[in-house]
MARMIZA-546120 format. One record per residue (C-alpha): x, y, z. Coordinates in steps of 0.001 Angstrom, whole numbers, plus 500000, padded with zeros to 6 digits. Layout:
! MARMIZA-546120
XYZ
...
! end
This chain:
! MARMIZA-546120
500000500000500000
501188503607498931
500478506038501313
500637509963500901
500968512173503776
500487516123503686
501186518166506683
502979521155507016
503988520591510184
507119519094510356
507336517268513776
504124516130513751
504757515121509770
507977512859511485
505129511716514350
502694510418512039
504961508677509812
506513506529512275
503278505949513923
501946504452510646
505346502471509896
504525500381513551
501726499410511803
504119497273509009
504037500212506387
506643501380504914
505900502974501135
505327506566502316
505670509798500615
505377513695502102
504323516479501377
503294519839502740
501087521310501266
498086520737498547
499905521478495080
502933519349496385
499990516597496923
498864516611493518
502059516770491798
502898513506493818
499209511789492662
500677512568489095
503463510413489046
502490508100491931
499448505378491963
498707506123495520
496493504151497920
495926506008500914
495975509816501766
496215511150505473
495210515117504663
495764518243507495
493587520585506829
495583523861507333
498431524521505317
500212527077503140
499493528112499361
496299525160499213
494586524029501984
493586520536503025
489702521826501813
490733522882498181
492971519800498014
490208517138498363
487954519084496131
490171518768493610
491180515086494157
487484514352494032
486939515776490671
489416512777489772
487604510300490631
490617508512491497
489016506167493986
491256506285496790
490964506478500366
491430509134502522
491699510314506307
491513513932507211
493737515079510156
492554517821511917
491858519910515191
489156522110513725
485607521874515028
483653519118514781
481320520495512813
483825521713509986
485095518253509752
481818517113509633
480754518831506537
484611518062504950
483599514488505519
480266514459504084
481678516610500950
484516513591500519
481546511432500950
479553512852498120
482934511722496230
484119509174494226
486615507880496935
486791504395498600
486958505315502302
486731508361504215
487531508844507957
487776511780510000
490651511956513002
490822514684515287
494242516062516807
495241515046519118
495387511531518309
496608508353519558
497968504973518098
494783503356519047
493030506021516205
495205505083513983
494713501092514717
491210502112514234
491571503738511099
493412500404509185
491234497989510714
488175499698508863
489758499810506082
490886496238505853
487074495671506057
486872497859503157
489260496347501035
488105492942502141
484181493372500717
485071495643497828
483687494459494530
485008494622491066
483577498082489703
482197495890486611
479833494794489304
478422498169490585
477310498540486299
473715499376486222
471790496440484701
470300496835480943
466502497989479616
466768493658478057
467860492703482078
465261494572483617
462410493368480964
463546489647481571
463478490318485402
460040490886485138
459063488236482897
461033485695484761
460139486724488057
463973487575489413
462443490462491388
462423489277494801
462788491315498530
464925491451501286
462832491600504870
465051494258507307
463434493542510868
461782496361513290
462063496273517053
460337497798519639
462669499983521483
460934499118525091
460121495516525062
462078493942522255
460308492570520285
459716492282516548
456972493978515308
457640495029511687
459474494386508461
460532497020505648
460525495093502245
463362495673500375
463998494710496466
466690492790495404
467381491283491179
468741487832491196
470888487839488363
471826484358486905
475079485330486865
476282487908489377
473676486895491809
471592488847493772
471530492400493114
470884495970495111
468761498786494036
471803500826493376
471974499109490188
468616499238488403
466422501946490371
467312504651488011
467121502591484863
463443501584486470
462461504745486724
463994505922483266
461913503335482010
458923504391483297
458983500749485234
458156501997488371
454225500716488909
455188497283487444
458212497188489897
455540498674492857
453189495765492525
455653493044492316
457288494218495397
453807494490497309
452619491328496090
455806489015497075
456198490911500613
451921490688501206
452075487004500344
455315486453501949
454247488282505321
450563486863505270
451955483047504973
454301483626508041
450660484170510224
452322486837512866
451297490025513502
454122491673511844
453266495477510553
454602495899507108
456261498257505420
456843498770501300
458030501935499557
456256504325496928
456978506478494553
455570509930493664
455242508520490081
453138505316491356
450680507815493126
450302509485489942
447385506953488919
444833505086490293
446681502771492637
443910501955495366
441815499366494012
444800497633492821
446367497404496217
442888496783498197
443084493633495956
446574492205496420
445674492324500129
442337491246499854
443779487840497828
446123487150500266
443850488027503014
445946490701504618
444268493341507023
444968496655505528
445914497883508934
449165496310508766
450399497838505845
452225500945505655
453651502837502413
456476505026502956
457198508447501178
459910510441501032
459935513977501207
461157514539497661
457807512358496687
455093513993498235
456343517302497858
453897519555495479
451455516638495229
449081516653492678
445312516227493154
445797512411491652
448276511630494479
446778513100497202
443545511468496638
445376508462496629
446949509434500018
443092510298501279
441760506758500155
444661504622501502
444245506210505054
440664506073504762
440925502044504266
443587501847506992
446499501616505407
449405503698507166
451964506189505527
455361507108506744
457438510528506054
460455508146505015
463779509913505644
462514513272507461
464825516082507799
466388515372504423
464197516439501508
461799520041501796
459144521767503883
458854518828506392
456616520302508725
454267521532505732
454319518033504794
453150516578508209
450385519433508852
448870519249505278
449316515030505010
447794512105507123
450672510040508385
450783507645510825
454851507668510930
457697509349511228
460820507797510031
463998509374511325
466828509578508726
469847507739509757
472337510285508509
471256511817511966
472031508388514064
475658508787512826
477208508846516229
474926509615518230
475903508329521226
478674511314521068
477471513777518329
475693516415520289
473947517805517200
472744514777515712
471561514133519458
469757517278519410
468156517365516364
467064513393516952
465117514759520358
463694517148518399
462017514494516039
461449511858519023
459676514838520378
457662516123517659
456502512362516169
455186512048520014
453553514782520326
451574514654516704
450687510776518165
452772509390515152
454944505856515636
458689507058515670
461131504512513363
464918505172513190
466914504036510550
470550503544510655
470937501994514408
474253500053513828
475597499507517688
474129499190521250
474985502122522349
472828504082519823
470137501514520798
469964502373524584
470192505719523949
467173505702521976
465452503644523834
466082506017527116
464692508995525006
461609507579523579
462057506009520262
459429503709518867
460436501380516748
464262500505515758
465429499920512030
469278498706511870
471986495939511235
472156496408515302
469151494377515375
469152492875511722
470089493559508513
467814493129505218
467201488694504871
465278486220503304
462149485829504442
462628482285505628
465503483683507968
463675486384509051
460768483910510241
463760482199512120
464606485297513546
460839485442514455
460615482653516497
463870483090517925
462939486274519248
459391485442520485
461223482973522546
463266484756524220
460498487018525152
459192487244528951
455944485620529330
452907488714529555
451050488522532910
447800487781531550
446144489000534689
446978492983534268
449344494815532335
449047498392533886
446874501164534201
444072502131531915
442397505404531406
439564506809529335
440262510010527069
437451512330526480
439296514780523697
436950516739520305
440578517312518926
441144513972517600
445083514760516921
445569515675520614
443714513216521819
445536510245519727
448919511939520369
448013511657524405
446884508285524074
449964507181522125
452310508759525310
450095507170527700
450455503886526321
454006503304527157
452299503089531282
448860502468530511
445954500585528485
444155503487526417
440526504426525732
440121507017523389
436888508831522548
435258512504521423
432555513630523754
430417515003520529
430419511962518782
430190508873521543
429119510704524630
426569508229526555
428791505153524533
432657506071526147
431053506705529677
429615502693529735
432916501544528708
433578501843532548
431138499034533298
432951496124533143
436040497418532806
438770498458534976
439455502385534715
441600503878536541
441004507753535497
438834510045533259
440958512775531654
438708515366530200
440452518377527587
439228521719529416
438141523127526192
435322519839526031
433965520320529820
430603521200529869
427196520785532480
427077517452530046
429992516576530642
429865516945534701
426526515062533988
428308511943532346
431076511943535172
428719511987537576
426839508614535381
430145506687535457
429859507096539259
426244505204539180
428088502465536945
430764501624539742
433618504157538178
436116504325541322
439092506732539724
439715509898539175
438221512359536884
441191514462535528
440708517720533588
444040519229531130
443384522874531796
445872525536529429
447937527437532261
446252530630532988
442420528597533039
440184528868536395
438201525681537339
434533526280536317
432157526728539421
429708524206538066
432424521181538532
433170521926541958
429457522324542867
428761518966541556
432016516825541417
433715515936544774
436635514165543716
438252515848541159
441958516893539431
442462520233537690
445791519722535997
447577522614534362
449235521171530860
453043522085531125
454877522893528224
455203519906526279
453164516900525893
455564514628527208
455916516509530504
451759516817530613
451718512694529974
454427512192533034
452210514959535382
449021512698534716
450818509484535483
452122511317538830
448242512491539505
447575508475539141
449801506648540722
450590509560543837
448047511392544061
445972511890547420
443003509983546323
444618506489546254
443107503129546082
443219500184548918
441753497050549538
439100497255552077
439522496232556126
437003492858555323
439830491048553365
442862492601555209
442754490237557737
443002487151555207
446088488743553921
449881489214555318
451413492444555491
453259491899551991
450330490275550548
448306493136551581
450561495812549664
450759493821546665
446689493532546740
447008497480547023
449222497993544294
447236495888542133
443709498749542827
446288501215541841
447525499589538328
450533499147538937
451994496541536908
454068493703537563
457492495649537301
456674498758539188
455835496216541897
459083494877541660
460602497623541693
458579499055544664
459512495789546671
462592495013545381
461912491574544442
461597489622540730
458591490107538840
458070485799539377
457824486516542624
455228489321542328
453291487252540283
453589484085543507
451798486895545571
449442487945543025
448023484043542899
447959483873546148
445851487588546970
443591486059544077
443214483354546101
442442484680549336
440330486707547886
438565484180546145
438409486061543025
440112485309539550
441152488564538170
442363491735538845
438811493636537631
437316491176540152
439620492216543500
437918496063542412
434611495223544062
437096495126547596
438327498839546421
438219501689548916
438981504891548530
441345506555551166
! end
């Protein structure tokens, strides 16, 4: 390997040359400065470049602009101790490049960095491909493809960030060539699309992943990309179909757009949008934050996700603006009730930190890169084993949502549902119908939007009282609202919460109203006696909703253990669920 070095300074020039000849390499020129650079490219086939960035007469900048316009296909690492965010757009303009491998070190640097640097590489160099194999395939390939059937998809797997499991796949489409085998997108997209292939290549793909998916009988959601140019005609009945003959629930079946797409719609393809969502099917904002007016897009368009562009997950574990500007999307998919995806999770750090800030639903070679679909039913099972066993007896709280602003009210629901079991329903529309839901069911609160609360309303609170309702009734008041006079007159137990700023924070205030508030739940004094002192806590616990873990964790004991004491309060109590211990409820 030939390796070029250009720095202008000359003991750290010395430094970085016998750091690298350590490593067993020896075939090193210098230079120190750009033009000296590019007169040595000239005359030299060279492999590697380590660039600085300052230096005299051309800078490292101008220098790697230039070498790109080669398209020489070389690697290079840029040395440097300017701010991160300079080297971060002087990687992602080598990027854009023609070059092999690009890596960014910052000065200082140690021996380990540059360990680092050659080990990637090696990879590199290990599963690089003869260029004749990154050709885009012909118009006569293409054509046979589709008479031959040698379109076929990859399944990439989608985790739940909180419990683990697998609960989606993102079909991805694949050519298997007779002779080079199988085949990414990178080689026949833009010939597709040149074509004007695209809807023939749209149905094939949705008809191998809806019959692969619907043969695998799991309740995996799943996921298939359009194209603005497939939304340009009538695409609806033709999709209602393919599901209908394999007998897939529309529900389950999300198209994703990307911003370029859907941006400046026309009437064709936003009808098409309006129908799809109408029949169930979801649609995901596919790479948000890269394409144009994003938040246009989600205020004017009906989707159901948010997919978070993995150019943002680059390091995030350390990045502080990709960090930033990934809260800001966790943030604003929860609080517009839409299921957050991110793309691009490649290591477990980047997985627990999503997972501590709220992400949905994870997308990565961390958890599984695109497969077959008989490997990713393996993967299925695998994972469904490993799974802890639900208690089937109670799996938290649950709390009715009286909302008229549908988007709020989902959005709520969707934050609630990380602690709780969800009913949502508009006053105007299901008044009489989402008060009975408490009869038979176990409730723990009523949350009521200020701007629904009416004399009705007071009237239907004070019905789910007559039909054995024991919780609270919470009202979401804006900050500067007074309590009306006719609740208090009429309403003894009450909570008049004050939203804070975001929805999040409003979400964790109602849990804290639930769980601590001074109204709390207990089993009454004629069972006590039957149970011990621990038994009699758990029983408590169990009014309250709290599930399995937070009684662990309130205990400090394993949730098997929790569940020995649950059987046994059942027991005593001679009851056989959890909605059944309610009729021993008190209120304190």
């Amino acid at each position: 390997m030939k390796i070029l070095l250009i720095e202008d300074d000359t003991i750290q020039m010395v430094s970085l040359k016998l750091k690298i000849k350590r490593l067993g390499f020896d075939d090193i020129l210098v230079a120190t400065n750009g033009i000296e650079a590019l007169d040595i490219i000239k005359n030299n086939a060279i492999d590697l470049v380590f660039c600085d960035l300052r230096m005299p007469e051309m800078d490292g900048v101008t220098f790697l602009a230039q070498l790109a316009e080669c398209n020489c296909g070389m690697s290079v690492v840029i040395l440097s101790a300017a701010d991160e965010s300079v080297l971060q757009l002087i990687y992602n303009m080598c990027s854009l490049s023609n070059f092999k491998f690009v890596e960014v070190i910052k000065k200082p640097y140690k021996q380990d960095d540059l360990d680092n640097v050659f080990e990637k590489l090696a990879l590199v160099d290990e599963h690089s491909v003869d260029p004749s194999q990154q050709e885009e395939l012909t118009a006569d390939e293409l054509a046979a493809g589709f008479e031959y059937g040698l379109f076929t998809n990859h399944y990439q797997p989608q985790f739940h960030f909180q419990t683990g499991e697998m609960v989606g796949v993102e079909a991805l489409v694949r050519f298997e060539h007779p002779l080079h085998g199988v085949i990414g997108p990178h080689r026949f997209l833009n010939v597709i699309e040149r074509l004007g292939y695209s809807q023939n290549l749209f149905y094939v793909v949705l008809k191998n992943a809806v019959a692969a998916i619907s043969s695998m009988d799991t309740e995996l959601q799943l996921s298939v990309n359009i194209a603005k140019s497939n939304l340009e005609s009538k695409i609806c009945e033709d999709v209602f179909a393919i599901c209908e003959q394999y007998d897939f629930p529309l529900h389950k079946l999300t198209l994703e757009l990307t911003e370029h797409d859907v941006y400046n719609g026309s009437i064709t393809s936003l009808a098409n949008l309006a129908r799809l969502r109408m029949n169930g099917v979801g649609l995901s904002i596919d790479d948000f934050g890269t394409g144009y007016s994003s938040l246009e897009q989600l205020a004017q368009l009906p989707y159901t996700e948010l997919k978070i562009d993995k150019s943002f997950i680059y390091e995030l574990s350390t990045n502080y603006k990709n960090q930033q500007i990934t809260h800001s999307c966790l943030i604003l998919a929860n609080s517009l009730g839409l299921t957050c995806v991110v793309e691009g999770v490649e290591d477990e750090e980047t997985w627990e930190y999503l997972r501590h800030h709220g992400g949905d639903i994870c997308q990565g070679f961390y958890t599984g890169s695109p497969m077959t679909a008989d490997a990713l039913l393996e993967l299925y099972y695998k994972n469904t084993n490993k799974k802890v066993e639900a208690d089937n007896l109670f799996d938290g709280l649950h709390c009715l949502i009286l909302d008229n602003q549908s988007v709020s009210g989902k959005a709520l629901k969707k934050l609630l549902l990380k602690n709780y079991h969800v009913f949502s329903a508009k006053c105007e529309m299901v008044t009489r119908k989402s008060i009975e839901v408490v009869n038979g069911h176990l409730i723990n609160a009523i949350i009521i939007n200020q701007h629904d609360v009416s004399a009705e309303t007071v009237a239907l609170c004070l019905e789910a009282r007559t039909l054995g309702f024991k919780g609270e009734f919470i009202f979401l008041a804006d900050y500067n609202a007074q309590c009306p006079e006719f609740i208090s007159a009429q309403l003894t137990e009450y909570r008049w919460l004050v939203k804070e700023k975001t929805l999040n924070e409003t979400a964790s205030k109602i849990v804290n109203a639930i769980l601590h508030g001074e109204n709390r739940y207990a089993i009454d004094s004629t069972v006590q006696e039957k149970l011990s002192k621990r038994e009699r806590f758990v029983a408590d616990c169990l009014i309250k909703g709290l599930s399995n873990k937070q009684i662990a964790n309130e205990l400090d004991i394993s949730q098997k253990t929790v569940s020995t004491y649950k059987t046994r309060v059942l027991t005593k109590c001679g009851v056989k669920s959890i909605i059944e211990l309610l009729k021993f409820n008190k209120i304190e």
